[in-house]
Backbone as JSON Lines, residues from 0, in Angstrom:
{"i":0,"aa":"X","n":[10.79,6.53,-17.63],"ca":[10.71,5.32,-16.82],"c":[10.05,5.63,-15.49]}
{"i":1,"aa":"X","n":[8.95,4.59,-15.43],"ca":[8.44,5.07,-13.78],"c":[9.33,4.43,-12.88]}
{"i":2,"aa":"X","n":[9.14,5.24,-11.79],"ca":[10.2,4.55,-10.55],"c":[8.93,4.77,-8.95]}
{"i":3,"aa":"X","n":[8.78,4.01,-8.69],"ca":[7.77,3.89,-7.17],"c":[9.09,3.85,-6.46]}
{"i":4,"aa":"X","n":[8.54,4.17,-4.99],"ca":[9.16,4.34,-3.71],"c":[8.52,4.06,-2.48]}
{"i":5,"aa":"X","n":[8.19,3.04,-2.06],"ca":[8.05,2.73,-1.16],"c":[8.42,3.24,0.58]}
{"i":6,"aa":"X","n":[7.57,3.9,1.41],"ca":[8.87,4.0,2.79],"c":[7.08,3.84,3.89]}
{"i":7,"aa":"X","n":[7.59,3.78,4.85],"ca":[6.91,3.57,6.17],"c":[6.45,2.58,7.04]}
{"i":8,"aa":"X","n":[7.01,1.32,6.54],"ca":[6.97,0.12,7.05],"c":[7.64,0.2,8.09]}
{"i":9,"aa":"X","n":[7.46,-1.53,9.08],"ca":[8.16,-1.28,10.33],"c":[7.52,-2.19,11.15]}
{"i":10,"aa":"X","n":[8.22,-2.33,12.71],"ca":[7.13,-2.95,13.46],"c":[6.66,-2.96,14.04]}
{"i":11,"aa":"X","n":[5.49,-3.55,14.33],"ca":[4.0,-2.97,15.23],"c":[3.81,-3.96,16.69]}
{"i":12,"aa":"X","n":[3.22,-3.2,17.2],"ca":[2.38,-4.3,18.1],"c":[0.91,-5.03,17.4]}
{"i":13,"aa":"X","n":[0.26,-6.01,17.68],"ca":[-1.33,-6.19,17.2],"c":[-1.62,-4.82,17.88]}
{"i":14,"aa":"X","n":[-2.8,-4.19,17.15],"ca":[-3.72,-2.8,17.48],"c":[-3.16,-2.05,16.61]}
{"i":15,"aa":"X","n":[-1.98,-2.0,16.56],"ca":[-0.99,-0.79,15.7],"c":[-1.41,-0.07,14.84]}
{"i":16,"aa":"X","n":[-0.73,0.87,14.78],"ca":[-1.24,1.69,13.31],"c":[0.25,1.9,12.68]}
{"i":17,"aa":"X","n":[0.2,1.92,11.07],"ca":[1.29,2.44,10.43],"c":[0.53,3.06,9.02]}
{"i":18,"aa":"X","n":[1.29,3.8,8.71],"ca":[1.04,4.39,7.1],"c":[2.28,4.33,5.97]}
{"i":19,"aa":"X","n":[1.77,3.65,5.37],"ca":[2.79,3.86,4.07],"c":[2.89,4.88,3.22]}
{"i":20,"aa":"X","n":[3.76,5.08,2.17],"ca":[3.73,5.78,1.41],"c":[4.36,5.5,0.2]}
{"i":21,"aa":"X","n":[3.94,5.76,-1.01],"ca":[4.3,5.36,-2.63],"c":[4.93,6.86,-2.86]}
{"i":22,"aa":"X","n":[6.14,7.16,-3.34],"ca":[5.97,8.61,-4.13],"c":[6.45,7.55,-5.32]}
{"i":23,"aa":"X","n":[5.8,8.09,-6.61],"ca":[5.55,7.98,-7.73],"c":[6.61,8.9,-8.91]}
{"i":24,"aa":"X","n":[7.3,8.33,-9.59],"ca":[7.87,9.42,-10.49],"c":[7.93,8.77,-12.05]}
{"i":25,"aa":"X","n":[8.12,9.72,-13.11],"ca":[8.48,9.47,-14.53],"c":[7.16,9.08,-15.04]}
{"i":26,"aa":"X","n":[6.24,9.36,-14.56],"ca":[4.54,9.65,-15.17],"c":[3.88,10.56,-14.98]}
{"i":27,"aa":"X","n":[2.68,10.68,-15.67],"ca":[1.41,11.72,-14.95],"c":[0.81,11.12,-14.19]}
{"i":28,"aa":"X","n":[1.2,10.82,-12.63],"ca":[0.63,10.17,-11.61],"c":[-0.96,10.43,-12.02]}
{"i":29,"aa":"X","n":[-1.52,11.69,-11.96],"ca":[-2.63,11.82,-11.43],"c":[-3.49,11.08,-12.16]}
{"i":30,"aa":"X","n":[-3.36,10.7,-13.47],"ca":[-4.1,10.54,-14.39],"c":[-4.3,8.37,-14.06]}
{"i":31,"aa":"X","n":[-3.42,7.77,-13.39],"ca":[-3.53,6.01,-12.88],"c":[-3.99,6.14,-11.5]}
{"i":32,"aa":"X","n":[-4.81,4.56,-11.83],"ca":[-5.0,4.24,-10.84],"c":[-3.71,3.45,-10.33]}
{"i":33,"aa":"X","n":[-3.83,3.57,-8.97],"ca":[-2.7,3.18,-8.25],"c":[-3.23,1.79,-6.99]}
{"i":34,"aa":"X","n":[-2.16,0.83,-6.5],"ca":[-2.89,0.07,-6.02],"c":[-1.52,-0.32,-4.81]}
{"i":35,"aa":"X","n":[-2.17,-1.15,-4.05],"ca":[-0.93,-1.27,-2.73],"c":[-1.5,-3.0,-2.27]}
{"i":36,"aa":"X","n":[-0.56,-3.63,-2.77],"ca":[-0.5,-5.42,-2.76],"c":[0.33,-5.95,-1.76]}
{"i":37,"aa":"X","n":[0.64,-7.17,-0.9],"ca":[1.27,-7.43,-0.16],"c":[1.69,-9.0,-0.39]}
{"i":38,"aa":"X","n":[2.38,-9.58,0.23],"ca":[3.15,-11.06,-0.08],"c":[3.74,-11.58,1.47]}
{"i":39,"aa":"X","n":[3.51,-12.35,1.85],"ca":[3.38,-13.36,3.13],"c":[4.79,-14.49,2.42]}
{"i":40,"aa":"X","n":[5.81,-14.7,3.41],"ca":[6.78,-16.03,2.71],"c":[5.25,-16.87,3.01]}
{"i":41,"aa":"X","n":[6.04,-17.67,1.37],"ca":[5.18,-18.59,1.11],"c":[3.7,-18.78,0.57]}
{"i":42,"aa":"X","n":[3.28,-17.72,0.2],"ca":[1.81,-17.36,-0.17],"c":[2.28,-16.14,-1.37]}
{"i":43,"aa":"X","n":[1.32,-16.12,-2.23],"ca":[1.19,-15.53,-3.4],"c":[1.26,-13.87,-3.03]}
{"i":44,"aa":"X","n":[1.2,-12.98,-3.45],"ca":[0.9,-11.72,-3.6],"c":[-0.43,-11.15,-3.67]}
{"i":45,"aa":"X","n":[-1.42,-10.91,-2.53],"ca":[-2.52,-10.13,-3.1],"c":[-2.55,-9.04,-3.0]}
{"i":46,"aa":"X","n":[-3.8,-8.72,-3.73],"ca":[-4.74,-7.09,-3.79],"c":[-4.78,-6.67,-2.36]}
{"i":47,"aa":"X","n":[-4.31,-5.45,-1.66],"ca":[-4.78,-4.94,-1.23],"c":[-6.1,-3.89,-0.88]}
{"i":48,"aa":"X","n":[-5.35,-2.81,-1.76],"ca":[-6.78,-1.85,-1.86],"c":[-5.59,-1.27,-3.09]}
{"i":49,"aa":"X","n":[-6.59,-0.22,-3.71],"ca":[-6.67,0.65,-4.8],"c":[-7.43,1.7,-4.45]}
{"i":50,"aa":"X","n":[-6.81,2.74,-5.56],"ca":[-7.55,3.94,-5.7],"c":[-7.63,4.28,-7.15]}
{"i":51,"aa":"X","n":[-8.47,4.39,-7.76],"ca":[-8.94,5.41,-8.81],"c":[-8.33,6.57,-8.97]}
{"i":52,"aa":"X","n":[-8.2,6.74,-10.37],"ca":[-7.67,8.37,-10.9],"c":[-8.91,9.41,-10.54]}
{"i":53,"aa":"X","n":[-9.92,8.92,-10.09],"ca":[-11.27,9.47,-9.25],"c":[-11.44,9.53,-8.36]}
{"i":54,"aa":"X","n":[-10.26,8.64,-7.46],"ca":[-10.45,8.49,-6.25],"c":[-11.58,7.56,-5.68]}
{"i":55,"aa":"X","n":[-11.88,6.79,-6.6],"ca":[-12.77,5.46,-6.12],"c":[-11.88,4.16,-5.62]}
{"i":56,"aa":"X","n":[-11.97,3.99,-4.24],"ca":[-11.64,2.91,-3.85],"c":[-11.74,1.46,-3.82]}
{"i":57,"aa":"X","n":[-11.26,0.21,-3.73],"ca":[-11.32,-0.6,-3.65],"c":[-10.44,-1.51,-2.16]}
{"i":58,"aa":"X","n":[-11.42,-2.18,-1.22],"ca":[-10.56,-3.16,-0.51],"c":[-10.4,-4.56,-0.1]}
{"i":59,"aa":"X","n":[-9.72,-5.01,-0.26],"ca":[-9.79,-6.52,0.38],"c":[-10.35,-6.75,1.24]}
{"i":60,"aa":"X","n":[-11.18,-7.47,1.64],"ca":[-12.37,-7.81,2.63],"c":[-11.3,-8.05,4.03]}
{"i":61,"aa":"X","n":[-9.86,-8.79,3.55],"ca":[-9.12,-9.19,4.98],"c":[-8.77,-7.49,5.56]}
{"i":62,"aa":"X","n":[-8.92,-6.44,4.98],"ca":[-8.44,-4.94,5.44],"c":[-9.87,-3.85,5.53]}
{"i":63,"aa":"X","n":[-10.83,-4.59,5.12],"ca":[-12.13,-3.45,5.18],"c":[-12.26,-2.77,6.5]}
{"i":64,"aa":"X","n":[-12.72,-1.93,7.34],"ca":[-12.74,-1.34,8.12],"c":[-11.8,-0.91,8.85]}
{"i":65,"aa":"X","n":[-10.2,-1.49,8.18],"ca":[-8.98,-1.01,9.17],"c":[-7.89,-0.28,8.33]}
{"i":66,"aa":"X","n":[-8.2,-0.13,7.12],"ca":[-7.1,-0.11,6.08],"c":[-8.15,1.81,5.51]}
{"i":67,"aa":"X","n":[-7.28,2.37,5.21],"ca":[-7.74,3.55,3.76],"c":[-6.78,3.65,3.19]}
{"i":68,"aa":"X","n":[-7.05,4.36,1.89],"ca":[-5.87,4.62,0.69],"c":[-6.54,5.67,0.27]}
{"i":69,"aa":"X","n":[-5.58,6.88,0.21],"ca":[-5.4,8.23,-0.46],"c":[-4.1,8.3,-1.74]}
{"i":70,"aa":"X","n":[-4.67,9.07,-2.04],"ca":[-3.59,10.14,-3.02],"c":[-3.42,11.49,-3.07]}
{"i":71,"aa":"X","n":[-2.21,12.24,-3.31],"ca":[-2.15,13.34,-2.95],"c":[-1.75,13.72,-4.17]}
{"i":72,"aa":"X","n":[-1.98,14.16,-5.63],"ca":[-1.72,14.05,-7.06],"c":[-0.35,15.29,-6.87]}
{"i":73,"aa":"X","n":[-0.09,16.04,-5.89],"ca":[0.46,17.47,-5.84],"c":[1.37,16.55,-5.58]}
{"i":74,"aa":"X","n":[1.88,16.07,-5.03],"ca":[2.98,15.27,-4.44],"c":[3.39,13.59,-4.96]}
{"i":75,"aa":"X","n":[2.59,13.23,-5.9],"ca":[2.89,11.93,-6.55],"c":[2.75,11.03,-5.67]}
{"i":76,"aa":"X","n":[2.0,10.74,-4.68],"ca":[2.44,10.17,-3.66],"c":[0.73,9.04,-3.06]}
{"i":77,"aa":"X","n":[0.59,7.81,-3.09],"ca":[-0.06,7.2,-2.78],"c":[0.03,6.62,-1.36]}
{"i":78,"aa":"X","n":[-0.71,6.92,-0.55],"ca":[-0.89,6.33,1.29],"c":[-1.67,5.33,1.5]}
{"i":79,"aa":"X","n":[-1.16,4.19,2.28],"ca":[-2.12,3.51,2.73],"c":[-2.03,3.36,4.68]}
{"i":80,"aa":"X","n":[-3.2,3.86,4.99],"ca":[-3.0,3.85,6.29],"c":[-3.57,2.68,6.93]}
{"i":81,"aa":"X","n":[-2.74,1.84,7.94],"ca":[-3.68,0.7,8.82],"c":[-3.6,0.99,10.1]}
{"i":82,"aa":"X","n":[-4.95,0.48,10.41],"ca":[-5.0,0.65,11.31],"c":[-5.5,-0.84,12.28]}
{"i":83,"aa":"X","n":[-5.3,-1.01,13.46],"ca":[-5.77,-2.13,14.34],"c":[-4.97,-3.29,13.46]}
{"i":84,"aa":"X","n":[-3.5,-3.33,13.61],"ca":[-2.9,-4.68,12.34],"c":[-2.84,-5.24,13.74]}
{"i":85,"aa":"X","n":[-2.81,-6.66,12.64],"ca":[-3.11,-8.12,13.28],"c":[-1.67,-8.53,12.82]}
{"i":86,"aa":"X","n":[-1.34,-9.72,13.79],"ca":[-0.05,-10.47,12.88],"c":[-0.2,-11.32,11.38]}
{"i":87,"aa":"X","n":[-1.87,-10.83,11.15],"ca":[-1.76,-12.14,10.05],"c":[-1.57,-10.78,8.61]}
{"i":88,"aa":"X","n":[-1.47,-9.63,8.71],"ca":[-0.92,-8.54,7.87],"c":[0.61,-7.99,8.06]}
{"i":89,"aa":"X","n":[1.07,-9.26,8.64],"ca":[2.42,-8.9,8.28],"c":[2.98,-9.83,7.14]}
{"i":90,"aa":"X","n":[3.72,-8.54,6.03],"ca":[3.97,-8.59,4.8],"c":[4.94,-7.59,4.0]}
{"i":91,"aa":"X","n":[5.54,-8.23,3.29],"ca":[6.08,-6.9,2.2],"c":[5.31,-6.49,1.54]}
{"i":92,"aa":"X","n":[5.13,-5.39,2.02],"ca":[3.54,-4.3,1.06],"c":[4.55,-3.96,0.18]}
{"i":93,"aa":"X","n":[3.87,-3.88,-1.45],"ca":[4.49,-3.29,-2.96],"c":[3.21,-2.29,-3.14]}
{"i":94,"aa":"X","n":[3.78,-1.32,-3.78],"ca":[2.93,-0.28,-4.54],"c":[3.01,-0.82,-6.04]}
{"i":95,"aa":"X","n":[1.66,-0.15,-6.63],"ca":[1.97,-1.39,-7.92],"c":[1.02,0.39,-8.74]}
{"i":96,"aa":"X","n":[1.67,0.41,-9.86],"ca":[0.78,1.54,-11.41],"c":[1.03,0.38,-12.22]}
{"i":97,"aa":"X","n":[0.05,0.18,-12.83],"ca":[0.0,-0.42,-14.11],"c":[1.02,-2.07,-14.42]}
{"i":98,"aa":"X","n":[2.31,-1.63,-15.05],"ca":[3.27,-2.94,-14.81],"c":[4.46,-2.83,-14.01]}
{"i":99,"aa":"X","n":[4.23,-1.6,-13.07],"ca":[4.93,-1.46,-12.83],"c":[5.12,-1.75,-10.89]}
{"i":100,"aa":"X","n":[6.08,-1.73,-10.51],"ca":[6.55,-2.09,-8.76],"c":[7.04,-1.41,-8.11]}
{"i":101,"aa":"X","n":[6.94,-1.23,-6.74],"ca":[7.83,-0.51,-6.13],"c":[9.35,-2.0,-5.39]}
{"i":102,"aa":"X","n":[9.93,-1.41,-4.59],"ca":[11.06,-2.19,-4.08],"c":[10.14,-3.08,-2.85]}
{"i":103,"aa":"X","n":[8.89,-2.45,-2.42],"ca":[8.37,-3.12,-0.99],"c":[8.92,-2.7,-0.21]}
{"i":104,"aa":"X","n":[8.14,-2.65,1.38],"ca":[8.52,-2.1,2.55],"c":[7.74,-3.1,3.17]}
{"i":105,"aa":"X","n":[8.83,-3.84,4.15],"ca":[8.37,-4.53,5.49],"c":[7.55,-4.39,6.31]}
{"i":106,"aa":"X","n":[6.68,-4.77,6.74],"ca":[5.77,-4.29,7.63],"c":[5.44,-5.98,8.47]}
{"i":107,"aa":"X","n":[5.5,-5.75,9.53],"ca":[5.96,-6.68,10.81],"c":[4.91,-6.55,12.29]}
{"i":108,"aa":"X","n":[3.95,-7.11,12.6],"ca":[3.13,-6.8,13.5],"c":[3.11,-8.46,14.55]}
{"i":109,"aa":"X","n":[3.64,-8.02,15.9],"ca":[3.95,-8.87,16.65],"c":[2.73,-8.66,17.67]}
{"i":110,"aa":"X","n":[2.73,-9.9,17.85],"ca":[0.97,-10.34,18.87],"c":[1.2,-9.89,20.3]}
């Protein structure tokens, strides 16, 4: 059974920086792509960014130039770092493999 883990949420000022982190267990991490989605009350769940079992990225145009996503395959562990958050990226960020979820971590950025 996979189990995600979510931790590094929290709250920011606008400018802020925070990094998340996924550790990953009960798979061969290295071998999925892995992806990091977020949810606003009242608005749907989107795509954040992704990474490739290659390490090819993908990002949401609302996070391009402020957002990266790594993986560290030694450690099971997927990062997404932001940077310069706005209040309109405050959200419960989920780590997402395949069908699977993490619990979400809060992330809160006050103007």
């Amino acid at each position: 059974q996979v189990q995600l883990v979510e931790s590094g949420g929290g709250l920011v000022q606008a400018g802020g920086s925070l990094r998340l982190s996924c550790a990953a267990s009960g798979r061969t991490f290295s071998t999925y792509a892995m992806g990091w989605y977020r949810q606003s009350p009242g608005k749907q769940r989107e795509l954040v960014a992704t990474i490739s079992a290659a390490r090819n990225t993908y990002f949401a145009d609302s996070v391009k130039g402020r957002f990266t996503i790594s993986r560290d395959n030694a450690k099971n562990t997927v990062y997404l770092q932001m940077n310069n958050l706005q209040p309109e990226d405050t959200a419960v960020y989920y780590c997402n493999l395949g069908a699977y979820w993490g619990q979400g971590t809060q992330v809160t950025v006050s103007s």
